[in-house]
N, C-alpha and C positions, 0 to 999 in steps of 0.2 A: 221209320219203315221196318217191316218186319217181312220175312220169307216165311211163316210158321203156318198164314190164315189159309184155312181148308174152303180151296173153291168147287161147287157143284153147277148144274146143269137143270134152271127151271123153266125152260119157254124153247120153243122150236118152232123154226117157221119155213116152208119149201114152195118152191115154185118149179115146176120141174117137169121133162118129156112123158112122167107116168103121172102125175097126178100136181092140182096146185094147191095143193095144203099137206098138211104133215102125216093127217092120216090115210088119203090115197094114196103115199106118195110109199107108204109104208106097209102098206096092202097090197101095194104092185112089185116091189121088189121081191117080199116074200115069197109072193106068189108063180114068179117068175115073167111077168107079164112085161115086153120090151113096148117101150117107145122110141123107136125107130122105125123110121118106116120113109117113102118117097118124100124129097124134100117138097113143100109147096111156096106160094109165092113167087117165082124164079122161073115159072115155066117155060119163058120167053129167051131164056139164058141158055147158052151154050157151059155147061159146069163140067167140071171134072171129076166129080161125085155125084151122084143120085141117089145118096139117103144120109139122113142129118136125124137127130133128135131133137126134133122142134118142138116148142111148149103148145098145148092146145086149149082151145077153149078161155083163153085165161082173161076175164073179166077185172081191170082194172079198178072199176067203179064199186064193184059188189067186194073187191079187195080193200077197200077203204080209200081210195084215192081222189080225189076231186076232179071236176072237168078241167079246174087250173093245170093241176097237176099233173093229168095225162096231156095237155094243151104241151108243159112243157118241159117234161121228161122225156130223155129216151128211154127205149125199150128197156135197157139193164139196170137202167132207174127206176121203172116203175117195179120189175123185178125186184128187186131190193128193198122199195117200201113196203109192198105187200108181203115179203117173206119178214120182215122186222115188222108188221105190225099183228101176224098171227103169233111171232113167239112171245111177244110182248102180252096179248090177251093171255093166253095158255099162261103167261109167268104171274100174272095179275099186278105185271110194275107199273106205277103209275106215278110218274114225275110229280116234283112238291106235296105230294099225298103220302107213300111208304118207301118215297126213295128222295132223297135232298138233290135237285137238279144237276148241282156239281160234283155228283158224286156217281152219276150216270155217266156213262160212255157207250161209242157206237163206233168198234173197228171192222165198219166192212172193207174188201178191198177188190177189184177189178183187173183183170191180165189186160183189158183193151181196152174196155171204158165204151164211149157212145159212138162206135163202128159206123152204124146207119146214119145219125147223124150225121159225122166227119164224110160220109159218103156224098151226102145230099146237099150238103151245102160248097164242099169241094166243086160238083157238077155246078153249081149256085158262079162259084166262084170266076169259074172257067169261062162259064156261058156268059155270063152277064157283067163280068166283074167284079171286083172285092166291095165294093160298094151297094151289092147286090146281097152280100151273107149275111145272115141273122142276127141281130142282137144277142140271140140266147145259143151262140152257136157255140163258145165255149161253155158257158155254164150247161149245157147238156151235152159237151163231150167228155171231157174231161173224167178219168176214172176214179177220183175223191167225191164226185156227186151224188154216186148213190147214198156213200154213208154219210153224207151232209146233209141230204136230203130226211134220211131215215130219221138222226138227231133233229132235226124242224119238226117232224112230226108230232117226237116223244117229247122235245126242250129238255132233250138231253144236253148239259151244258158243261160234262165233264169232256175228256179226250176224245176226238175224232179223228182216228188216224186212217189211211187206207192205204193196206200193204199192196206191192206189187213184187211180187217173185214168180210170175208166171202162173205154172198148172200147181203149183203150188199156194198161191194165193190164199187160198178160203183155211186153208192148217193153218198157216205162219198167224193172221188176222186172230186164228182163235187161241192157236199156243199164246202170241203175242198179251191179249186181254189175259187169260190167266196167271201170267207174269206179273198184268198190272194188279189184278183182284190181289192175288195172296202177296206182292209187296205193300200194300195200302194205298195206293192210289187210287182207286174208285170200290166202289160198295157191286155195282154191275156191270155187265158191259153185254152189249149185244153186238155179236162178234160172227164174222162168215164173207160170203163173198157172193159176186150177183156177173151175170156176162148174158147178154146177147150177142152173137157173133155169125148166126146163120146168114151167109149174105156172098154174090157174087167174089169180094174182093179176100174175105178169110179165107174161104177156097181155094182158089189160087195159091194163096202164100203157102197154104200147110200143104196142098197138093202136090207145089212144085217143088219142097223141100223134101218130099219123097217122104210125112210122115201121115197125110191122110190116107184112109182106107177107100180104093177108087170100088171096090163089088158094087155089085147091083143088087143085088139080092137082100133086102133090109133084114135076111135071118141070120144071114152069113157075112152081114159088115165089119159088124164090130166081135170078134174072136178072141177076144184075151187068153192067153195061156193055150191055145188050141197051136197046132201044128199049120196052120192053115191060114194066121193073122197076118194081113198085111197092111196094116196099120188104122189109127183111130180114127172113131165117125164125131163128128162136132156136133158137140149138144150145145144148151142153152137153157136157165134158170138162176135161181138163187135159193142157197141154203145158210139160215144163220141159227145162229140160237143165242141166247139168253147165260151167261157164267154170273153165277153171284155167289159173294161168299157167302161161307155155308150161316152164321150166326144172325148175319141178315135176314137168310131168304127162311130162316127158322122162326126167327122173331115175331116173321110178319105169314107164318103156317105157311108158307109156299108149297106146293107138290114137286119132290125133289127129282129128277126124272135119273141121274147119275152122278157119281163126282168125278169129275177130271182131276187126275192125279200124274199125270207126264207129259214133258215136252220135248223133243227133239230136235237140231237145224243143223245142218251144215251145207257146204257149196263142194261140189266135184271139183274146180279150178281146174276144169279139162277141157269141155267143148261146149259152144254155143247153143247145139242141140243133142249131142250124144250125151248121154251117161258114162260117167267112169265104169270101164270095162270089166273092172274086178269085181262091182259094186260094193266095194272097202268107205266111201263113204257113205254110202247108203246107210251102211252096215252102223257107222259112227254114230249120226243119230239116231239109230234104233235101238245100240247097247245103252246110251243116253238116258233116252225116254225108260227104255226096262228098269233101269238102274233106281231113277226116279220114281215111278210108277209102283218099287218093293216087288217086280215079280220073279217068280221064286221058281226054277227048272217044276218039270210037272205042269205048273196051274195051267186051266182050262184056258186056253188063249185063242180069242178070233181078229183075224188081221183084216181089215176090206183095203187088199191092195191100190197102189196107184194102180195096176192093171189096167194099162191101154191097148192095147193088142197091137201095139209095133212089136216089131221084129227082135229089135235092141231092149227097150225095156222090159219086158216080162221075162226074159232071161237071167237080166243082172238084176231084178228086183227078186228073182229066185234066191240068186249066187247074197245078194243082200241078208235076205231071211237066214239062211243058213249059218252065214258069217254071226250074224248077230244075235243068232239062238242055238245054236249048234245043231250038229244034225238031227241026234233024236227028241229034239224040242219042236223043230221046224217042221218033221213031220206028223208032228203030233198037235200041231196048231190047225184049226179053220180058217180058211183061205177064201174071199170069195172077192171077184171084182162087180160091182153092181155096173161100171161102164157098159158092160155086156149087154144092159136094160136100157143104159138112159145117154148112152154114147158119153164123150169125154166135156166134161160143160167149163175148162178150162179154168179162171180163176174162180170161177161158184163149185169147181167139182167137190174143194174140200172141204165146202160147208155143207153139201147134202150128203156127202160119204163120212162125216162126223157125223150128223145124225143118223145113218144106218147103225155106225158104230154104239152110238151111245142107245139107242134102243135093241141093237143087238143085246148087249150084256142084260140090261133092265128086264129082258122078255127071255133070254134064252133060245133064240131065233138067229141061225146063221144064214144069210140069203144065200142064193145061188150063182156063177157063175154060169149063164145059160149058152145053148149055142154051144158045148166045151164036150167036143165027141170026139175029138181026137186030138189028146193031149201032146205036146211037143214033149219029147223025152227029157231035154235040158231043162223042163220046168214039171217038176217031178214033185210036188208036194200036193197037200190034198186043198185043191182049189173047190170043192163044193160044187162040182158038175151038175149041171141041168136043175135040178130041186134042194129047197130050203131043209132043212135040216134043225132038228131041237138038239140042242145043248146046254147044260147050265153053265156058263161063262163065268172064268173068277175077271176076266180083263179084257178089252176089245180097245184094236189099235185100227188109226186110221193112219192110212202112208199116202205119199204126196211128193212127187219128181218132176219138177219141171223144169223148161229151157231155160239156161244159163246156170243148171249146173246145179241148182235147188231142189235141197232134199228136206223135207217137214213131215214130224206125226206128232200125232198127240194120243194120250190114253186115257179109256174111262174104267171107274169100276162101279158096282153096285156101289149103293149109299145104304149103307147098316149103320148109320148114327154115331 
């Protein structure tokens, strides 16, 4: 085993509230264009939210999936195939042909897993009995399914692991593979994370814990870093992409899209859903990943923060930044939360805010922070108000805090060979 092998970034694949593929989805951020808006489906429902980033339009069939397939996946699973089988085309991997099956892997991972499922068949259960539940009732809950599913597709037959650290999920999944790529344990890994969770009963939970955004207004939902945020709107998709090492995905002329070059974890060991209040371990994994990552006071630095627009976090993710880059680094970084476009999509968010990131630096394109008209004082750094912005980026960091205390980012830089 070795720590030395240089892993990059060849395939990306998104299903997401602004677009289901990588290039709308890439189009809409820049642009500033939110997908949020009145939930549907639920009409009938008494909620305690009335707007959610729900995926639209999204064609299973025309995503590569079979009528089996959609027959017997849930929602966050079919998510998950189609987003692993656009990064896969874009990478041009293709098992026992330019990649040895065992030497493929596929770390997606899920915060909840198959929600509507466990819904429907619960009602199953109640009504009619336990003899009444589906045969496929666990194999389509269960939050390992989508990346087991995604490996069936490819015969990927190297590691499938599926993290679960919460809103953290879809970082840890892709740090995680990167760990694996440059120790020698796999040649690939398609790596991120998938959630459906738009539904009566997530409402509730996140509502009554006081950390959903209850507005009406689908402009003024989701407010990260504004004075005004009272807390995140629940999105829904999947982002993963493709890590291979770099010798490999050269060998076989791959188009390199970035290289991942840092990883960061640690846990607050404070509260179930608060952040540590100093955010000192925030701060921990970000000196971490810099440290890793070689970047250097100065360089052109774009962060897409966790940026949920609660109250708590966009403060200590401030108080984090600072700790970990000092002050006149941290205000000299771009900042932008894309939650503000696509709401918070839980364990998938850190796999489609990796791909913001990793096309951030490649293009030179900082997205916007929309919605962000009146900044909260105590979050005082330059979060990229209202419109996109060109910079040429030496490094772009993706951050990621979720409940139970999990803190993950990872880093990319251009690929100059």
């Amino acid at each position: 085993m070795t720590n030395n092998r240089r892993v990059v970034v060849t395939g990306l694949g998104a299903v997401s509230p602004v677009g289901n593929s990588v290039p709308e989805f890439w189009k809409a951020v820049c642009s500033g264009r939110s997908g949020i808006d009145y939930i549907r489906g639920f009409e009938g429902e008494e909620l305690p939210a009335k707007v959610a980033g729900q995926v639209k339009d999204f064609d299973p069939a025309g995503a590569g999936l079979s009528t089996s397939d959609i027959r017997h996946y849930d929602r966050f699973s079919q998510f998950a195939v189609a987003a692993t089988l656009e990064a896969v085309r874009q990478a041009g991997l293709h098992s026992g042909e330019n990649i040895a099956p065992e030497r493929l892997g596929v770390y997606i991972g899920s915060c909840i897993g198959g929600i509507s499922t466990f819904i429907a068949q619960t009602k199953q259960c109640l009504e009619r009995g336990a003899r009444a539940v589906s045969p496929l009732f666990v194999p389509m809950m269960i939050s390992n399914v989508g990346g087991g599913n995604a490996a069936i597709h490819l015969n990927a037959q190297g590691p499938c692991l599926a993290m679960n650290t919460a809103c953290a999920t879809g970082t840890n999944s892709i740090g995680e593979a990167y760990l694996a790529i440059r120790s020698g344990r796999c040649d690939a890994i398609v790596a991120g994370g998938s959630e459906a969770t738009v539904n009566p009963l997530a409402f509730g939970g996140f509502a009554n814990s006081k950390a959903l955004s209850t507005v009406d207004n689908p402009e003024e939902a989701s407010l990260p870093f504004d004075a005004r945020r009272r807390g995140f709107v629940i999105g829904e998709g999947a982002g993963v992409m493709v890590l291979e090492e770099l010798d490999h995905a050269k060998a076989r002329g791959a188009d390199i899209i970035a290289e991942i070059c840092g990883y960061g974890h640690t846990c607050d060991a404070f509260h179930y859903t608060a952040p540590r209040s100093d955010g000192s371990t925030t701060a921990i994994a970000l000196r971490a990943l810099l440290a890793e990552a070689g970047y250097k006071p100065g360089e052109a630095l774009y962060v897409n923060a966790h940026g949920t627009g609660t109250i708590l976090n966009d403060k200590v993710e401030t108080l984090a930044l600072k700790l970990a880059l000092g002050e006149e680094d941290a205000h000299r970084a771009s900042i932008s939360s894309t939650k503000s476009m696509t709401g918070h999509l839980l364990g998938a968010a850190g796999g489609v805010e990796a791909i913001v990131a990793a096309l951030a630096v490649r293009h030179g394109i900082v997205p916007p922070t929309i919605g962000l008209e009146q900044p909260d004082p105590l979050c005082d750094l330059d979060y990229t108000p209202l419109h996109a912005v060109s910079r040429d980026l030496d490094l772009a960091v993706s951050n990621s805090m979720g409940f139970g205390g999990h803190n993950a980012c990872i880093a990319f830089r251009k690929y100059h060979g």
